[in-house]
C-alpha positions in Angstrom: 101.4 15.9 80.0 99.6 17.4 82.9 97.6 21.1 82.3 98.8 23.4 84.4 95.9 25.5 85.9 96.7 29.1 86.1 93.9 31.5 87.7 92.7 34.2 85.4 94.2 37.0 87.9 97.4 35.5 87.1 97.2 35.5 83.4 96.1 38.9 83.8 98.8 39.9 86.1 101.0 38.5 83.6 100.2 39.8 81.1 100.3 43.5 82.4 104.2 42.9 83.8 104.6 41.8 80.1 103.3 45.3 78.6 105.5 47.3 81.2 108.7 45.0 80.1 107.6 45.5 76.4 107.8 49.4 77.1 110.9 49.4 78.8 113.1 47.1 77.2 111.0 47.0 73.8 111.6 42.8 74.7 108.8 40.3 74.6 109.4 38.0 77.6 107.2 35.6 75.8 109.5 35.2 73.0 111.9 31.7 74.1 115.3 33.6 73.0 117.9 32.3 75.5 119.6 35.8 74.2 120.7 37.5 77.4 118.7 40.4 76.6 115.6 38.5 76.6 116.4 36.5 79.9 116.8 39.7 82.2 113.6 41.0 81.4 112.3 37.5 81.9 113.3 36.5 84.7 112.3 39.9 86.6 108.8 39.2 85.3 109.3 35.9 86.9 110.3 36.8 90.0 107.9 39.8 90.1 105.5 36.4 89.5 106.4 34.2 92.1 106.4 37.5 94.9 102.6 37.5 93.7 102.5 34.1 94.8 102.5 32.1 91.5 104.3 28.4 91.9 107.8 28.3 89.7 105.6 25.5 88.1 102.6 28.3 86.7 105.1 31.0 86.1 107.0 28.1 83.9 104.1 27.5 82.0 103.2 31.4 81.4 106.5 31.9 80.6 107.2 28.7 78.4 110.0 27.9 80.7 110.5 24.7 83.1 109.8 25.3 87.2 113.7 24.5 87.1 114.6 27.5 84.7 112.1 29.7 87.0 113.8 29.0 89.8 117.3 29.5 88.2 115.9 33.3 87.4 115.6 33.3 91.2 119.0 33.0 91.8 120.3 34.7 89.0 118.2 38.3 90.5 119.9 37.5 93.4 122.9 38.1 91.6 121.8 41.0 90.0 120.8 42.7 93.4 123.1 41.9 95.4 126.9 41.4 93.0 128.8 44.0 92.2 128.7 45.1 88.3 125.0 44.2 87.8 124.2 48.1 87.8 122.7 47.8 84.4 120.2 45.2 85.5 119.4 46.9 88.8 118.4 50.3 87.5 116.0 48.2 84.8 114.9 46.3 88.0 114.2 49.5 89.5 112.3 51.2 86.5 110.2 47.9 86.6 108.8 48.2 90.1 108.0 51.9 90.1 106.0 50.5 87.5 104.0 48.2 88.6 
């Protein structure tokens, strides 16, 4: 298996979007639950990630996901920001960028 080489910045990063999740949601994004309350706060860290400029492939590996399951949080924030009766998940998405 190939190491994935992931700049300190980015563990850093990381790890900071972590904390604020943690304090919001009181949800470890870290922990591999496929629970849907560990997957919303997970893939916002992910795509707060990736808008950084992290590859689906680092983020993956940060995240112990796949690129393929990164790239699947892409689409499902999509949904959440853009479908009607996500209103939960965009108030939380909210919340997250004011603090970060």
């Amino acid at each position: 298996m190939e190491t994935i080489l992931i700049p300190q910045r980015y563990k850093d990063m990381a790890e900071n979007l972590r904390q604020v999740m943690l304090e919001l949601t009181g949800m470890d994004v870290y922990n591999p639950s496929s629970k849907r309350a560990f997957v919303v706060p997970r893939a916002m860290v992910a795509r707060a990630l990736v808008s950084e400029g992290m590859s689906t492939i680092q983020v993956g590996a940060l995240l112990g996901k796949n690129h393929a399951t990164i790239s699947h949080y892409k689409d499902l924030m999509a949904d959440f920001l853009s479908s009607p009766g996500y209103d939960a998940e965009r108030e939380l998405w909210t919340k997250f960028q004011r603090m970060i």
